[in-house]
VEXKOLBA-504899 format. One record per atom (N, C-alpha, C): residue number from 0; residue in one letter; x, y, z. Coordinates in pm, 1 decimal, padded with zeros to 6 digits, always signed. Example, Ala and Ser with C-alpha at 12.3 -4.5 7.8 and 13.67 -1.06 7.14 Angstrom:
% residues 2
NODE   n res       px       py       pz
NODE   0   A +01319.0 -00569.0 +00780.0
NODE   0   A +01230.0 -00450.0 +00780.0
NODE   0   A +01320.0 -00330.0 +00780.0
NODE   1   S +01285.0 -00225.0 +00708.0
NODE   1   S +01367.0 -00106.0 +00714.0
NODE   1   S +01290.0 +00003.0 +00787.0
This chain:
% residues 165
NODE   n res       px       py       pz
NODE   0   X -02801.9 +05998.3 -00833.8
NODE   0   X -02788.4 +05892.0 -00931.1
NODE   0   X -02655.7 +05818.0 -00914.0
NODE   1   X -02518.1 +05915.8 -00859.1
NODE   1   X -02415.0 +05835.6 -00871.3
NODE   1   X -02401.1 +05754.9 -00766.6
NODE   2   X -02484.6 +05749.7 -00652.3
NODE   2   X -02468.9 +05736.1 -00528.0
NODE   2   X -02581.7 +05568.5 -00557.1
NODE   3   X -02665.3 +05590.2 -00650.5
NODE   3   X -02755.4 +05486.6 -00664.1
NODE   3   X -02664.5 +05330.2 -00762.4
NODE   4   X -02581.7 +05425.7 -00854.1
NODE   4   X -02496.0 +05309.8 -00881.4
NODE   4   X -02378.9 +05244.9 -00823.4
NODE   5   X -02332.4 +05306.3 -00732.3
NODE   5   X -02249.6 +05272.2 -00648.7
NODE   5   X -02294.5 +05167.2 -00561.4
NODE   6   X -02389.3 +05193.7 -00492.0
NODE   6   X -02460.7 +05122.2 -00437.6
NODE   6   X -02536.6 +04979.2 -00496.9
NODE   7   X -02551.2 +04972.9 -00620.7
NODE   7   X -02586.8 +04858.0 -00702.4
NODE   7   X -02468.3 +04793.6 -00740.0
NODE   8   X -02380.9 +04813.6 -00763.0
NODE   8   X -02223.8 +04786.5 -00774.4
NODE   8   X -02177.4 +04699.4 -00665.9
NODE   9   X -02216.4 +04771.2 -00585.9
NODE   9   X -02139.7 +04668.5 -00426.4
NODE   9   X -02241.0 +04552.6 -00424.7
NODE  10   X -02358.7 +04570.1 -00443.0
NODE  10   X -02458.3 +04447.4 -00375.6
NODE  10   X -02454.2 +04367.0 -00516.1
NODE  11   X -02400.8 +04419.5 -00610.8
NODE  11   X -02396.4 +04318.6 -00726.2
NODE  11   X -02215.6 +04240.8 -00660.7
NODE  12   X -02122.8 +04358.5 -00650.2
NODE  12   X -02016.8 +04243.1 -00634.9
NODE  12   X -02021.2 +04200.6 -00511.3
NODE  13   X -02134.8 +04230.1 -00400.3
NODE  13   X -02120.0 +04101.7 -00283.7
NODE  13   X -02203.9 +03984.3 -00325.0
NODE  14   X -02297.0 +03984.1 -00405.2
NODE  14   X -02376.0 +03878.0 -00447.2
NODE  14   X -02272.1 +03784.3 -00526.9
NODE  15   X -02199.8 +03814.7 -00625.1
NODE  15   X -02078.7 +03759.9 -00667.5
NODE  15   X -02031.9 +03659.4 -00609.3
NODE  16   X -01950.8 +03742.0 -00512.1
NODE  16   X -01847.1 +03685.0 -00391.0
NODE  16   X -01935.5 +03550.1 -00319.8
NODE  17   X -02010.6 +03607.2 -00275.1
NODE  17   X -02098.6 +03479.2 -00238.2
NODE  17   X -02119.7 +03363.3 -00295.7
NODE  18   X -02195.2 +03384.7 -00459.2
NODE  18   X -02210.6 +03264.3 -00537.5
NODE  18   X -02079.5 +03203.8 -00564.3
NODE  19   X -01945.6 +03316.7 -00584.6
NODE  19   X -01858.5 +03269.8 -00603.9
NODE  19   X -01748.8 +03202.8 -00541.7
NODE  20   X -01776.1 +03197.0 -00420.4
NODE  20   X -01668.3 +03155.9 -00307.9
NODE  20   X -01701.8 +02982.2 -00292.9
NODE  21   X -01604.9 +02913.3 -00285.0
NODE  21   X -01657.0 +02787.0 -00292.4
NODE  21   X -01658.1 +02771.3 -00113.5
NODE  22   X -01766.1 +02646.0 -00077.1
NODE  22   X -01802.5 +02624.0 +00050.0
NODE  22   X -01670.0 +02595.9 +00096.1
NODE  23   X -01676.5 +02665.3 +00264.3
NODE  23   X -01586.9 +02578.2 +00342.1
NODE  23   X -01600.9 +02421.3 +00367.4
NODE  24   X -01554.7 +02295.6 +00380.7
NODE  24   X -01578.9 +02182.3 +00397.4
NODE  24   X -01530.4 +02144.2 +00546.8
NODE  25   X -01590.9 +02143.6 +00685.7
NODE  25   X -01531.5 +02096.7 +00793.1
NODE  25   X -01499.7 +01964.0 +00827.2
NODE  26   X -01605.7 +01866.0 +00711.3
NODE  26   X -01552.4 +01714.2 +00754.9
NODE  26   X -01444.2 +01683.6 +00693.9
NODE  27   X -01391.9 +01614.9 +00799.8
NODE  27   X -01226.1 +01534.0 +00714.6
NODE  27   X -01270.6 +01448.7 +00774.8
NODE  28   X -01405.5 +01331.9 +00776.9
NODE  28   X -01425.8 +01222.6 +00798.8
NODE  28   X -01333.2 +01103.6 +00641.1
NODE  29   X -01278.3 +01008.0 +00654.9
NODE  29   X -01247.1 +00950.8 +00554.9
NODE  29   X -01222.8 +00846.6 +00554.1
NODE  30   X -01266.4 +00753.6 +00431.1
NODE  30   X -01207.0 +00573.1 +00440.4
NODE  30   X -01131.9 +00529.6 +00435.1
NODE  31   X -01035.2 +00462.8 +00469.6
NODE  31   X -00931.5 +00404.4 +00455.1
NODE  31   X -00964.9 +00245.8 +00493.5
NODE  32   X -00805.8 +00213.6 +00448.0
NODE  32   X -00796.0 +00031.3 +00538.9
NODE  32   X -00695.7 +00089.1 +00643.6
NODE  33   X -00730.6 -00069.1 +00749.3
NODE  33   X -00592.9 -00034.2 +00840.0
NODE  33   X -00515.5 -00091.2 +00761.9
NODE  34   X -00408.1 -00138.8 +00902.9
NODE  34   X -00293.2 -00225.2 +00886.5
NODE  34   X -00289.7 -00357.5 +00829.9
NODE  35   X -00454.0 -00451.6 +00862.4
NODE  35   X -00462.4 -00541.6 +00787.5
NODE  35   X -00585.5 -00535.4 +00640.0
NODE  36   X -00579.9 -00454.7 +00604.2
NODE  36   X -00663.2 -00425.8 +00477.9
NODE  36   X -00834.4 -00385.9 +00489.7
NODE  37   X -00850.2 -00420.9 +00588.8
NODE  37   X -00997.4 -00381.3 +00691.3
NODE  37   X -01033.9 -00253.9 +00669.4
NODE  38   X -01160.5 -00175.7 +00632.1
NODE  38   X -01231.5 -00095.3 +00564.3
NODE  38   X -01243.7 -00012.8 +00734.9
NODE  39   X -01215.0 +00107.3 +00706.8
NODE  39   X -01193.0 +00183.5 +00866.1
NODE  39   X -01233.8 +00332.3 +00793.3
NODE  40   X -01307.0 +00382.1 +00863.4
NODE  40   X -01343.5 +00535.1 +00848.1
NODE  40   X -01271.9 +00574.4 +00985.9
NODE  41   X -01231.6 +00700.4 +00928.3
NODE  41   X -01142.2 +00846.3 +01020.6
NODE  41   X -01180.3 +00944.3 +01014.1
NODE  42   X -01133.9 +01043.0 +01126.1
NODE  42   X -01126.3 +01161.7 +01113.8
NODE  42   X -01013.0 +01157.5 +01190.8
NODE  43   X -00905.2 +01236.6 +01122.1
NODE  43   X -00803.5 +01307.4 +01154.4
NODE  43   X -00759.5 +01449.9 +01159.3
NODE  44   X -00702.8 +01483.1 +01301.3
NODE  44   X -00700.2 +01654.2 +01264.9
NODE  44   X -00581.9 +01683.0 +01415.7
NODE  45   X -00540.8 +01819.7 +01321.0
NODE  45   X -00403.2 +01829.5 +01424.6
NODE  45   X -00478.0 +01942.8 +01528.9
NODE  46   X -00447.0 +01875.2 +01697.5
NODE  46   X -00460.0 +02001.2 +01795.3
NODE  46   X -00349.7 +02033.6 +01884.7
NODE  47   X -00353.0 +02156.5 +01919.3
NODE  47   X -00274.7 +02214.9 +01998.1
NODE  47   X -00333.0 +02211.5 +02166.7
NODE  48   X -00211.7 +02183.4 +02232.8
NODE  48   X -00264.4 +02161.7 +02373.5
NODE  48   X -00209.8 +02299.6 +02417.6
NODE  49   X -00253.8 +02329.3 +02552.9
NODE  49   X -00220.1 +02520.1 +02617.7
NODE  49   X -00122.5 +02530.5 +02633.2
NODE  50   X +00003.1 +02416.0 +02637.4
NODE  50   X +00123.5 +02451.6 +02656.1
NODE  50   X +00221.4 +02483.0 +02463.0
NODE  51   X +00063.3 +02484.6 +02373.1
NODE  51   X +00105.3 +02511.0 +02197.9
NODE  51   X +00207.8 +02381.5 +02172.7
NODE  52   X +00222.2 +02283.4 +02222.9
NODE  52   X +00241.4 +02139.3 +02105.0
NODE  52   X +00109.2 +02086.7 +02064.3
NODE  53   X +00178.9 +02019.0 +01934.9
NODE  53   X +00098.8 +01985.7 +01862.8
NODE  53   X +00076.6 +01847.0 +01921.1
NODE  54   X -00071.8 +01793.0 +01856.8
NODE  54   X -00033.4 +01660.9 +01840.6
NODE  54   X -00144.1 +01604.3 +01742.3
NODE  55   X -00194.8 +01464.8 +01753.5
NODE  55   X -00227.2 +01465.2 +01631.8
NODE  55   X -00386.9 +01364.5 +01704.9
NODE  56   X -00476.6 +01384.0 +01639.9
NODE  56   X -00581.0 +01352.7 +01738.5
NODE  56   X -00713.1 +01253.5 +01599.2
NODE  57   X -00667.7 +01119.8 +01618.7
NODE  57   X -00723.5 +01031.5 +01498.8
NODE  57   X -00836.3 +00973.1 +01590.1
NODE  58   X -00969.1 +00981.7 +01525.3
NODE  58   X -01032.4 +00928.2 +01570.2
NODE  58   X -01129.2 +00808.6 +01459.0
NODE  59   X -01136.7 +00684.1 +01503.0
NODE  59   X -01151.5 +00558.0 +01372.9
NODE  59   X -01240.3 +00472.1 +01415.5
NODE  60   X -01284.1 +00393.8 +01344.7
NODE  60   X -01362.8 +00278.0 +01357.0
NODE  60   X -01353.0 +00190.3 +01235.8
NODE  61   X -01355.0 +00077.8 +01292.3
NODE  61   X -01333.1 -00030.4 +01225.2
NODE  61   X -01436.2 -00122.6 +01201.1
NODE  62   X -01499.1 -00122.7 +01068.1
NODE  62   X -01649.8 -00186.6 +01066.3
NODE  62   X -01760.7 -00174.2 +01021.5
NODE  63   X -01898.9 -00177.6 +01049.9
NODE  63   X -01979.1 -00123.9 +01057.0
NODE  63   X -02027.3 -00030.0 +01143.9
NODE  64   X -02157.1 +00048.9 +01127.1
NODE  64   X -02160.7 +00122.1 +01218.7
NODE  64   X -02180.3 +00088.4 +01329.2
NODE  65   X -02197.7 +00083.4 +01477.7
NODE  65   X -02221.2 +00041.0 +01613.5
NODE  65   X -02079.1 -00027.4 +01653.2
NODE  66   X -01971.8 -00018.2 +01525.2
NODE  66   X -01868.6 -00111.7 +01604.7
NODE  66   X -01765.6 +00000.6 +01656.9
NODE  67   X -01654.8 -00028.6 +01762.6
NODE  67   X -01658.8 +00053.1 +01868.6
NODE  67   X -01537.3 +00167.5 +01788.0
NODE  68   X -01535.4 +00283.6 +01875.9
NODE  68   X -01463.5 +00375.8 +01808.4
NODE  68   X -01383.6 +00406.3 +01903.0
NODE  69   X -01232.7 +00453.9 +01822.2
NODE  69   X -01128.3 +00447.1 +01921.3
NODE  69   X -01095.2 +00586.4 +01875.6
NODE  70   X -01003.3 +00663.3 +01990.3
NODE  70   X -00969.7 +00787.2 +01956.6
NODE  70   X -00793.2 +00758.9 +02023.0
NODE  71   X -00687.5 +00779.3 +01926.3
NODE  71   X -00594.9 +00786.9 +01904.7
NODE  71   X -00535.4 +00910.8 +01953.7
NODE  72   X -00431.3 +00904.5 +02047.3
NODE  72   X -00394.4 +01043.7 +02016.4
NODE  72   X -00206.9 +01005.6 +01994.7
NODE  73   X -00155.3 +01084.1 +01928.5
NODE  73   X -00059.5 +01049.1 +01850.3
NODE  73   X +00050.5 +01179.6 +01912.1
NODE  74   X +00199.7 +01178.6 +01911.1
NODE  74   X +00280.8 +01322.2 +01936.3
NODE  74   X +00413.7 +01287.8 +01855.6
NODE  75   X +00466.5 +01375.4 +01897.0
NODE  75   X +00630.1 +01330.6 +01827.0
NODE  75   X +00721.1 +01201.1 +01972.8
NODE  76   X +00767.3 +01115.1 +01849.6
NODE  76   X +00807.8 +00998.6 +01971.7
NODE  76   X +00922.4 +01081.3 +02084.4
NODE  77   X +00876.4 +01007.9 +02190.4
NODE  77   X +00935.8 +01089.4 +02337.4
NODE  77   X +00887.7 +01161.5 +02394.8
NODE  78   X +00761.9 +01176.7 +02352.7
NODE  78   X +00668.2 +01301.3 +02427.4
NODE  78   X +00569.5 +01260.2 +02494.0
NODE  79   X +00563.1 +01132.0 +02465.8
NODE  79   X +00405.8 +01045.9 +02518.7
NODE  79   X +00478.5 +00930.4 +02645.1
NODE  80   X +00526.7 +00951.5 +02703.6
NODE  80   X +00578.2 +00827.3 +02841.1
NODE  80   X +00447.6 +00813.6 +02957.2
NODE  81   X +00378.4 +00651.5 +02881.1
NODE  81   X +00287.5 +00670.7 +03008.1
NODE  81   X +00254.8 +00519.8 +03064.2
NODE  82   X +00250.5 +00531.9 +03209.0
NODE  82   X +00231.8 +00414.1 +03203.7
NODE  82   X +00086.8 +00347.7 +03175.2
NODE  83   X +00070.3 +00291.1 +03127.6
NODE  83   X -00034.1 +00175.2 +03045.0
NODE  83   X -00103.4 +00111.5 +03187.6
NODE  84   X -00220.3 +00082.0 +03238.5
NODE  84   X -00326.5 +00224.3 +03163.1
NODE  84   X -00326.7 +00316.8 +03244.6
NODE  85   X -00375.2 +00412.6 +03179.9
NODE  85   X -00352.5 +00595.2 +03192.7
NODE  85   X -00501.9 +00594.0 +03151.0
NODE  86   X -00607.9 +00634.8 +03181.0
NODE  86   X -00752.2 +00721.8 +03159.1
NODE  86   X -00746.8 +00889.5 +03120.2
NODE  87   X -00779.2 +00872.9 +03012.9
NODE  87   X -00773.9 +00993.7 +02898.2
NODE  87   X -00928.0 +01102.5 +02990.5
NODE  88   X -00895.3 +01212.5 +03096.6
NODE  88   X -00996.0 +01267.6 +03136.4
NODE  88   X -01045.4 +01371.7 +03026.4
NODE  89   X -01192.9 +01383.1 +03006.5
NODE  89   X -01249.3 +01445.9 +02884.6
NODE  89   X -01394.0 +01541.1 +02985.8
NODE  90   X -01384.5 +01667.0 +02955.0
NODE  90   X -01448.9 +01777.8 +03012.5
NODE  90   X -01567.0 +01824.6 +02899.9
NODE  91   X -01717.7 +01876.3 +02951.7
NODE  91   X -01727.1 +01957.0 +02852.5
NODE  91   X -01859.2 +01993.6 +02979.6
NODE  92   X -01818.9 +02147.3 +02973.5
NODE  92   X -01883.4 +02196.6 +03103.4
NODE  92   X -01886.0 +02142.1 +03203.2
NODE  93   X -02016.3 +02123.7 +03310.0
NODE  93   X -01967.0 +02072.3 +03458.1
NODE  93   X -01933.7 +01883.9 +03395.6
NODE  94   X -01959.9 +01821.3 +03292.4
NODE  94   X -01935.7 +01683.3 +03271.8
NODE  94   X -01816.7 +01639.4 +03262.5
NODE  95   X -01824.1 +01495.7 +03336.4
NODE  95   X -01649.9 +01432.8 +03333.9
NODE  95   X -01653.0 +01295.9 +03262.9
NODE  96   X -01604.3 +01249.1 +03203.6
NODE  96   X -01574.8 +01136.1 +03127.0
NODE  96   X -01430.1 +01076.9 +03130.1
NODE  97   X -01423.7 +00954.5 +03212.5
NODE  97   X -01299.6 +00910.5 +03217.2
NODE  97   X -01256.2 +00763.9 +03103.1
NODE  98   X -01181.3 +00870.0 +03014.4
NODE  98   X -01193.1 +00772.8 +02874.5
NODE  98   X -01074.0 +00579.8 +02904.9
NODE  99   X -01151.0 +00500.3 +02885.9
NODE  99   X -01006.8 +00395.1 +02922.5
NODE  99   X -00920.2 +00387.2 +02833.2
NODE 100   X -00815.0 +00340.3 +02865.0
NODE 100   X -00709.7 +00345.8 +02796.8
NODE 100   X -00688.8 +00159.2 +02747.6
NODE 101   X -00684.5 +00170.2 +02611.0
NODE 101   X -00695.3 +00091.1 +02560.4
NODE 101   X -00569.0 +00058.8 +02446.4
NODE 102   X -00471.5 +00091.2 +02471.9
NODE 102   X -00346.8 +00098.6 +02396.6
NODE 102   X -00260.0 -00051.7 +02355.1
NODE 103   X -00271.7 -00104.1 +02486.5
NODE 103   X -00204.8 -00222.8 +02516.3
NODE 103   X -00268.1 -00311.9 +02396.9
NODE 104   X -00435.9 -00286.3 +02387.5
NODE 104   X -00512.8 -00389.9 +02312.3
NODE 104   X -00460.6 -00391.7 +02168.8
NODE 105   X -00400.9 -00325.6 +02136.2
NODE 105   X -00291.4 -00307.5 +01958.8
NODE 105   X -00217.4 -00325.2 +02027.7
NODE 106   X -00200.5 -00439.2 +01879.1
NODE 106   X -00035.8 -00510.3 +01892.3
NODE 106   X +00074.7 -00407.7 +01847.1
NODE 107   X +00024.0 -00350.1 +01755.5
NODE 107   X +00138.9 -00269.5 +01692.7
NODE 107   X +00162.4 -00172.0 +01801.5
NODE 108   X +00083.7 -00128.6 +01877.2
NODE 108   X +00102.9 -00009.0 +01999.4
NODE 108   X +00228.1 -00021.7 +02052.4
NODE 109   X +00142.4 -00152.9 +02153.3
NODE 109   X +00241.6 -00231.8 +02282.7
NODE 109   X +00359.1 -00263.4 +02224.8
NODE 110   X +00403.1 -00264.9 +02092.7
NODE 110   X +00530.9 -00362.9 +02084.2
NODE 110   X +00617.5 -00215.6 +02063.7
NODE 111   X +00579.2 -00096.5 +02025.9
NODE 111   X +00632.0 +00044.6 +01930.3
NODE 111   X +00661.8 +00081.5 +02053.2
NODE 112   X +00862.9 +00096.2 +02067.1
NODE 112   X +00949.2 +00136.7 +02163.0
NODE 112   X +00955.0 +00259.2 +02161.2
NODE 113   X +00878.1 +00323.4 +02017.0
NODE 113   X +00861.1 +00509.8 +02044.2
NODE 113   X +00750.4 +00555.7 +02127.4
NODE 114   X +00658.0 +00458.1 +02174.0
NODE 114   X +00554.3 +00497.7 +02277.3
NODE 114   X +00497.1 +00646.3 +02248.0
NODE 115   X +00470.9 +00684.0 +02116.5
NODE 115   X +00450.8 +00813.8 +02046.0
NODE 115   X +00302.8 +00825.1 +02092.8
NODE 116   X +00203.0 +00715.9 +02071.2
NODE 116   X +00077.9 +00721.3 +02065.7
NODE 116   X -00001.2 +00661.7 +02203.8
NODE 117   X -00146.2 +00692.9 +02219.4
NODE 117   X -00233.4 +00607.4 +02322.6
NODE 117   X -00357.9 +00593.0 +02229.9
NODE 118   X -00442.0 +00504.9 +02276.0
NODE 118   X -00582.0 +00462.2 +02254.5
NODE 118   X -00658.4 +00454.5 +02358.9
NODE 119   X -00781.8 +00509.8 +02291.1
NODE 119   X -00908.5 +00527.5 +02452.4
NODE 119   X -00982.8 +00501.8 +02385.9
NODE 120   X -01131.2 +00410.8 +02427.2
NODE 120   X -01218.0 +00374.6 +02406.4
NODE 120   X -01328.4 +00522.5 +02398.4
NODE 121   X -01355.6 +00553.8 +02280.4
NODE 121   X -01463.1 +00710.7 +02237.3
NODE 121   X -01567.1 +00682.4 +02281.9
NODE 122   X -01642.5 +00537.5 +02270.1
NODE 122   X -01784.3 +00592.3 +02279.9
NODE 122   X -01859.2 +00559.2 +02357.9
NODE 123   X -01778.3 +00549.2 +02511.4
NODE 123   X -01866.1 +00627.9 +02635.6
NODE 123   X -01902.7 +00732.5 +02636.9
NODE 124   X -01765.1 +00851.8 +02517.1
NODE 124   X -01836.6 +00995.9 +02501.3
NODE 124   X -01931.0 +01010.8 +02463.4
NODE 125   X -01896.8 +00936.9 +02328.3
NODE 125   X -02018.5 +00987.4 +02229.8
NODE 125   X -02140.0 +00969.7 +02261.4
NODE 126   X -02144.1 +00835.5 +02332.5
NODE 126   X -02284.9 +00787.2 +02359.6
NODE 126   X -02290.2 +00892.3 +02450.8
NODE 127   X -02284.6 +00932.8 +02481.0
NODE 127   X -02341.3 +01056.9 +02649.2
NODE 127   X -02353.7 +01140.6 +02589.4
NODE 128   X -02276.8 +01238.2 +02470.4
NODE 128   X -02305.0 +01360.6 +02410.4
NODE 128   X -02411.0 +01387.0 +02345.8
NODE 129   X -02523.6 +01490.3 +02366.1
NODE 129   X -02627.7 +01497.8 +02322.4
NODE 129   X -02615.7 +01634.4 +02224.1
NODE 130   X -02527.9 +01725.3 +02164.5
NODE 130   X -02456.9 +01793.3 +02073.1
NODE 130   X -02312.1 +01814.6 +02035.3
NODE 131   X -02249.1 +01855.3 +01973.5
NODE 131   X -02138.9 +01903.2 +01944.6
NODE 131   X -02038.1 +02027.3 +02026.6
NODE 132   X -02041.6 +01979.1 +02104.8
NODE 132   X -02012.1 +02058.4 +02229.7
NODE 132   X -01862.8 +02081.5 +02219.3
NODE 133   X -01798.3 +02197.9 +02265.4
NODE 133   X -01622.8 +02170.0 +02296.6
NODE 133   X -01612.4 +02107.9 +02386.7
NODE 134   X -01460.2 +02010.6 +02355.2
NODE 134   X -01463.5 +01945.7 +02466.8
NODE 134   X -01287.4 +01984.1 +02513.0
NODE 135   X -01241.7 +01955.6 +02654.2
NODE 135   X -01112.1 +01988.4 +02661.6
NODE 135   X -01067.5 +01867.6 +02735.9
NODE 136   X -00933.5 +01779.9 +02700.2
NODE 136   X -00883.1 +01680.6 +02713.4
NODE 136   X -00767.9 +01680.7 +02787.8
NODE 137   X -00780.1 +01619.2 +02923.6
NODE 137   X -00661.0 +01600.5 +03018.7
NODE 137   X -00614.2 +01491.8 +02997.4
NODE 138   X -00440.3 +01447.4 +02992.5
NODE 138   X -00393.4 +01344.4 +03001.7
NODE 138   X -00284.4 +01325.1 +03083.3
NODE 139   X -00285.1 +01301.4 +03209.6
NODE 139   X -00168.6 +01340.9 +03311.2
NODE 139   X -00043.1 +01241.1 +03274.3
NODE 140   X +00054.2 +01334.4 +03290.6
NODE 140   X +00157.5 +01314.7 +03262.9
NODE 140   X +00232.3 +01343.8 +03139.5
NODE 141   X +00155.2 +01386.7 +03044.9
NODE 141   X +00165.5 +01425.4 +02960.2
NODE 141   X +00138.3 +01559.3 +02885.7
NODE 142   X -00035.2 +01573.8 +02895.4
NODE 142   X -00055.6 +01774.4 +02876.7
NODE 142   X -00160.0 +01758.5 +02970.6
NODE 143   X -00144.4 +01869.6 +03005.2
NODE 143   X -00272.4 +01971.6 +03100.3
NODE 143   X -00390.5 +01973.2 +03034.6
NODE 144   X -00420.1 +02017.6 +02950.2
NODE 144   X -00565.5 +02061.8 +02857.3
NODE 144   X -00523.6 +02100.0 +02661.9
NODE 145   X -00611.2 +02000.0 +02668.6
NODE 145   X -00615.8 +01972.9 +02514.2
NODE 145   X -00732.6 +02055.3 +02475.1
NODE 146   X -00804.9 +02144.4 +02404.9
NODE 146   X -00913.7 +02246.9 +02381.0
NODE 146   X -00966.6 +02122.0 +02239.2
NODE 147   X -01054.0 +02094.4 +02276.4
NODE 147   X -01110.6 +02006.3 +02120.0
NODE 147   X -01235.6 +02123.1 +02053.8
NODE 148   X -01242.3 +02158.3 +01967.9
NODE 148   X -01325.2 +02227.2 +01878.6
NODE 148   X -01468.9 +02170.6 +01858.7
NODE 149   X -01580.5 +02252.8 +01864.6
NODE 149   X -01717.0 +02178.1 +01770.8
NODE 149   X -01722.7 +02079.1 +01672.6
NODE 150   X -01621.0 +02130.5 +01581.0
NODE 150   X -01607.1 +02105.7 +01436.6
NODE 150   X -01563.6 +01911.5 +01472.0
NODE 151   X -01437.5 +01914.7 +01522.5
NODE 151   X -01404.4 +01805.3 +01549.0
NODE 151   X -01513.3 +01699.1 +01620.4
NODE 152   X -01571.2 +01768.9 +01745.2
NODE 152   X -01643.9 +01667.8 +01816.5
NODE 152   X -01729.1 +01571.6 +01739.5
NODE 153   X -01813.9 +01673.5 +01610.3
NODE 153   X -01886.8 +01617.0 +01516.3
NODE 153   X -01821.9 +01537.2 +01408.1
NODE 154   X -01729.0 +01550.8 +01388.0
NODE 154   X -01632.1 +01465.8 +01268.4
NODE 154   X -01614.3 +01309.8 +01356.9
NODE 155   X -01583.8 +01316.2 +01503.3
NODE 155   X -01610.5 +01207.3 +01575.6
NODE 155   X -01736.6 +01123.9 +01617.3
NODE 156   X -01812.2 +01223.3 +01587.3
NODE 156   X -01973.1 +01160.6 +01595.9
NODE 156   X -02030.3 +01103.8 +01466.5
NODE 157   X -01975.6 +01152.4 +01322.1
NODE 157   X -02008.7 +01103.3 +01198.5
NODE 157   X -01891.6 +01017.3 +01205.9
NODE 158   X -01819.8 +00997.0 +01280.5
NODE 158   X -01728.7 +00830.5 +01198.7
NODE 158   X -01810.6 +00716.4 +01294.2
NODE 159   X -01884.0 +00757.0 +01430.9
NODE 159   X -01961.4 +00624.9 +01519.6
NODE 159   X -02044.3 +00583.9 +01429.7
NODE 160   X -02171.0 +00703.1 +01333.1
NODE 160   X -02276.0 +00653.9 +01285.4
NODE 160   X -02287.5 +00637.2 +01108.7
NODE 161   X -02158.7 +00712.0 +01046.6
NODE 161   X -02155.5 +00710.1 +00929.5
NODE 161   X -02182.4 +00576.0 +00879.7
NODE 162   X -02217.8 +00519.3 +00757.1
NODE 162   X -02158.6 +00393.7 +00670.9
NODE 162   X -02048.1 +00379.8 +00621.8
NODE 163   X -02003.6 +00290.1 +00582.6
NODE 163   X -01842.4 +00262.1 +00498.2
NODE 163   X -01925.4 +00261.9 +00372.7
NODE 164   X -01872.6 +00268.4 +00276.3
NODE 164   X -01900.3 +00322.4 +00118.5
NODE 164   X -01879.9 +00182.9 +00049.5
């Protein structure tokens, strides 16, 4: 008998825990304006490249849906020296994707003497990706391999097809 309530005890407080745990949330898809007041959905999220810096990896669109999506990658100024254009190489198993570099095309980029950030045109990826795959991101001259997560790939695939609100 004591062995029978014990046992009802636990599956009552794992049933608990369960109802009670609030969901994890993986999208950090979100709206914003840019720079000129323009309605822009994001996802932003910090990754670590194999050599463990950080950096900061924004991926946006400006528009409606089908209009084009840019993936940002952002560091602490002095860490990013490249010459313009640089092709952002993007892996995911035997596939290669050579992202263009599209930095110059912002004004605010080209003119910013901290050269902190680049821009690559996303959705040659996206359009080619047929799941949420990891992906790992070369940028020579800068890091070796960037490890991009599931979680993320899809936060980049809901800002190409999401709506603006």
């Amino acid at each position: 008998m004591l062995a029978l309530r014990r046992l009802f005890c636990t599956l009552l407080v794992a049933v608990m825990l369960l109802l009670l745990t609030p969901a994890a949330v993986s999208a950090q898809v979100h709206e914003h304006q840019d720079e000129n007041g323009a309605p822009m959905l994001r996802s932003l999220e910090s990754l670590r490249d194999l050599d463990y810096q950080s950096w900061q990896a924004v991926a946006y669109r400006v528009g409606k849906p089908g209009s084009p999506v840019v993936l940002r990658i952002v560091g602490y100024p002095g860490k990013m020296r490249l010459e313009h254009p640089t092709s952002l190489l993007v892996q995911a198993g035997v596939k290669e994707w050579q992202l263009e570099d599209i930095t110059l095309d912002n004004a605010l980029l080209a003119t910013d003497g901290r050269e902190a950030a680049a821009e690559f045109a996303l959705d040659p990826l996206l359009n080619d990706l047929s799941n949420k795959r990891p992906l790992r991101l070369f940028l020579p001259g800068v890091f070796n391999e960037m490890p991009v997560p599931p979680y993320v790939v899809a936060e980049w695939r809901d800002v190409q097809t999401e709506p603006l609100s």
